[in-house]
C-alpha positions in Angstrom: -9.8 23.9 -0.1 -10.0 27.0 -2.6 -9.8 26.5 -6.0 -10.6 28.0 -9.1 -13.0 25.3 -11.5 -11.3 24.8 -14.7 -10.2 22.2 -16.6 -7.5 21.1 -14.3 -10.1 21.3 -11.5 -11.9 19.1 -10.6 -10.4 16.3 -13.0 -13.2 15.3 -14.8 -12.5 12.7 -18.4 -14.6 15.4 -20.3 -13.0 19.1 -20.1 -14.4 21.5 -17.7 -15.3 23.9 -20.2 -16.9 21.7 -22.5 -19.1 20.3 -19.8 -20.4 24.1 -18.8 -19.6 26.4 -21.8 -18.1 30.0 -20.4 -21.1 32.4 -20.0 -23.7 29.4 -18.6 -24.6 27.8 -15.1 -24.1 24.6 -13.9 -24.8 22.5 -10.7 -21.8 20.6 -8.5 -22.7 18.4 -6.3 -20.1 17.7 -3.4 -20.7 15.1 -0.6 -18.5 13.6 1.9 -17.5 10.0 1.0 -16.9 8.7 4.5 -19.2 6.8 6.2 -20.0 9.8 9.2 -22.4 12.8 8.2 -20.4 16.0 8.1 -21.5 19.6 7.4 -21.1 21.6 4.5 -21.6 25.6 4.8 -20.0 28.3 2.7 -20.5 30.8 -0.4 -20.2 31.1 -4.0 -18.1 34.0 -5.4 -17.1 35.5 -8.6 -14.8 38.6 -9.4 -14.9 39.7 -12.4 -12.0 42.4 -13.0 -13.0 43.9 -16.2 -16.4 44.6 -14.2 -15.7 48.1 -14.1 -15.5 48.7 -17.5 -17.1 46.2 -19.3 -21.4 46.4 -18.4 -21.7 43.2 -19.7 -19.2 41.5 -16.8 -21.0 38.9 -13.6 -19.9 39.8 -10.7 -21.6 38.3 -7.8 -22.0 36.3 -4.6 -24.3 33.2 -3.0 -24.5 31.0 0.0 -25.1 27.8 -0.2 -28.4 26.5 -0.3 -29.8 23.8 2.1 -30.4 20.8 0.0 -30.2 17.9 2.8 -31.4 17.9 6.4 -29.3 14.8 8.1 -31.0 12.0 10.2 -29.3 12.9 13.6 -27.6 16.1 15.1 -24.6 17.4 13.8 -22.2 19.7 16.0 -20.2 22.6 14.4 -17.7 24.8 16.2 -16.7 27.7 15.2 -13.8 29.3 16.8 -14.1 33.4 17.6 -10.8 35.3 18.5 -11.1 38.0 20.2 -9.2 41.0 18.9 -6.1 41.9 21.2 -6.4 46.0 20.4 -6.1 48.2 23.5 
């Protein structure tokens, strides 16, 4: 899923922006509500266009932290093309 947070995303009954105020940080949790353990990998980015001209503008990029370690093993694949150049 890629989506920008606003306040049409995630639905939340208080508005997005009134929950973090533009300008501050915030936390998001996001678990899986099944019953199996899955993994959760990935980054954080934000592109800020007027970066260029404005010295004032975040731009910036994390990965995700490790916050749990699950009770038993957890298999991910990852699939690698290979590139088909001569």
């Amino acid at each position: 899923m890629r989506e920008v947070l606003s306040n049409t995303f995630p639905r939340t009954f208080t508005p997005f922006s009134r929950v973090i105020p533009a300008g501050r940080t915030g936390w998001m949790k996001i678990y899986n509500a099944g019953t199996d353990e899955k993994a959760l990998f990935g980054a954080t980015i934000n592109y800020n266009p007027d970066s260029q001209s404005n010295t004032g503008a975040f731009n910036q990029g994390h990965n995700l932290h490790t916050l749990t370690v699950t009770e038993r093993q957890i298999t991910v694949r990852i699939p690698v093309i290979l590139p088909t150049c001569n």
